[in-house]
C-alpha positions as CSV (number, residue, x, y, z in Angstrom):
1,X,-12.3,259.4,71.2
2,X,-10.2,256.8,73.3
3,X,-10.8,252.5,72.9
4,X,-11.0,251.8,76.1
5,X,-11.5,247.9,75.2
6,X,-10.4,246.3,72.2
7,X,-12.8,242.8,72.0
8,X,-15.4,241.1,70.3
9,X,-17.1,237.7,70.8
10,X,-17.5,235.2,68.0
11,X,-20.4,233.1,68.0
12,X,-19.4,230.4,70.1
13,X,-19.3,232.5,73.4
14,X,-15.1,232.9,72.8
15,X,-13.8,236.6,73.4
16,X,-11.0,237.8,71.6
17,X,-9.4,240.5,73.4
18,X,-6.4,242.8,72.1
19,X,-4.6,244.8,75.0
20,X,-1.7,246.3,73.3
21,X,-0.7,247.2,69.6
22,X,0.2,244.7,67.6
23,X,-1.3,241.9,70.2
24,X,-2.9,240.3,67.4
25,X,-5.7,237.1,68.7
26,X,-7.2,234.5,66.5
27,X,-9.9,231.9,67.1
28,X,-11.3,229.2,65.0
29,X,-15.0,229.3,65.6
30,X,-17.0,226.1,66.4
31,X,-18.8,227.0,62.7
32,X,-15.2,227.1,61.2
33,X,-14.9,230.9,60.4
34,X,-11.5,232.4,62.2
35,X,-12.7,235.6,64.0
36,X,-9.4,237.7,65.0
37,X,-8.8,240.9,67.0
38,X,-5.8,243.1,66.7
39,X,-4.4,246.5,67.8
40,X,-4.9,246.9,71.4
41,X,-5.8,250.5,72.0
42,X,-4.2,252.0,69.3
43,X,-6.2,250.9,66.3
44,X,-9.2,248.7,65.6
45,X,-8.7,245.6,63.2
46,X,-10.4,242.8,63.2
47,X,-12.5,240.0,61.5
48,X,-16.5,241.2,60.0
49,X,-17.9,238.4,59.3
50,X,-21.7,240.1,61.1
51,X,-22.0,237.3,63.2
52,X,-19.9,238.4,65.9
53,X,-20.3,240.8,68.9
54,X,-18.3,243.8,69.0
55,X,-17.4,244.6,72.5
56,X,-15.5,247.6,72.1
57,X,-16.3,250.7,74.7
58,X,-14.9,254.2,73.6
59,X,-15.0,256.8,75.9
60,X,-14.5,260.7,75.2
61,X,-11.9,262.5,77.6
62,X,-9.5,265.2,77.8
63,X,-6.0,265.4,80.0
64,X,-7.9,266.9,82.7
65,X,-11.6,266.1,82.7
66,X,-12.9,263.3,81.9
67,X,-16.7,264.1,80.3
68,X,-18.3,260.3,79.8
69,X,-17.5,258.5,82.0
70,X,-16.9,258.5,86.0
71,X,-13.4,257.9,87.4
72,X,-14.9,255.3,89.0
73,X,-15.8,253.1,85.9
74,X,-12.8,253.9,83.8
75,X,-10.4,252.8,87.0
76,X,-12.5,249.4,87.0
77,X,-12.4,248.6,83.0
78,X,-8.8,249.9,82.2
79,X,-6.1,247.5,82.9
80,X,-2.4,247.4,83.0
81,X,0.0,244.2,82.1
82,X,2.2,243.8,85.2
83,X,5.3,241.0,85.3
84,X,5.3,241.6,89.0
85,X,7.8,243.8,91.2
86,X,10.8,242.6,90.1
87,X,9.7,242.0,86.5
88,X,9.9,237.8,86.7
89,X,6.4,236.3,86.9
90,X,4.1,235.7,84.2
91,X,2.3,238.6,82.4
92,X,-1.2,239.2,84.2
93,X,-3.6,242.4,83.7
94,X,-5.0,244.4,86.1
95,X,-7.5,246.7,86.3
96,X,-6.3,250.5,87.6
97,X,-8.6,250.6,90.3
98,X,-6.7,247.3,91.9
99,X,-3.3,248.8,91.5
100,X,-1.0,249.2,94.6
101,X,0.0,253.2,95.3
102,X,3.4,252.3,94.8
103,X,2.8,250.8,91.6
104,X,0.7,253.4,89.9
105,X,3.3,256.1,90.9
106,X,6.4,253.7,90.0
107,X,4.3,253.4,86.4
108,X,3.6,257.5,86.2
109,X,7.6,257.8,86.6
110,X,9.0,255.4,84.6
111,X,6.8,254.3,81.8
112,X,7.6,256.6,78.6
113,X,5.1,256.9,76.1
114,X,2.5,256.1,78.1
115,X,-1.1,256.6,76.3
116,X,-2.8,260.2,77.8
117,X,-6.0,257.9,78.7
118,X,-4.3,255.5,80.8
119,X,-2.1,258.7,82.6
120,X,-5.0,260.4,83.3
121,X,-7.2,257.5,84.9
122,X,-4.2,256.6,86.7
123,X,-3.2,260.5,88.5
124,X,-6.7,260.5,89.1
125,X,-6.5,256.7,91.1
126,X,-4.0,258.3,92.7
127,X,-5.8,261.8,93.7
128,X,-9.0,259.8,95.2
129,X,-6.7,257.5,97.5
């Protein structure tokens, strides 16, 4: 089982959102708890307090198959952290689906380590262009 997304949402409509590991987000509530999210998808820690809303989505895959979900909906919620082509604008994510060709395939190439889920949503963005 792969985390897909890494969220929850406290109760005063505020999501917390961790992309990568160690991205750790915390949030004062409007009923004073702090809610935080942490781990990006790696690992899953965050505040329990019972009040939030755990928005989490796991899928199940394997390198070449991917059994839950269609390519289609993966491409859409999975998301990259981009600086831009030449690495000097401000962090922004984007969703797989959105990538340019040259991007994905400059990412496939270069990026070491990078996590089997997001390698295999990405050669298949690639195969269905």
């Amino acid at each position: 089982m792969n985390i897909i997304v890494n969220a929850l949402r406290t109760p005063d409509g505020t999501i917390l959102e961790s992309k990568s590991r160690h991205d750790y987000k915390e949030h004062v509530d409007s009923n004073g708890k702090t809610y935080m999210v942490d781990g990006g998808l790696e690992y899953l820690r965050r505040s329990a307090h019972g009040d939030e809303i755990d928005m989490q989505t796991r899928l199940y895959i394997s390198l070449n198959h991917l059994i839950d979900q269609p390519h289609e909906t993966q491409a859409r919620v999975l998301t990259w952290g981009t600086y831009g082509i030449d690495g000097d604008q401000p962090l922004r994510w984007i969703a797989i689906a959105d990538m340019e060709t040259d991007h994905l395939k400059a990412v496939l190439e270069n990026v070491k380590g990078i996590q089997p889920i997001l390698k295999t949503v990405m050669l298949n963005e690639l195969r269905t262009r």
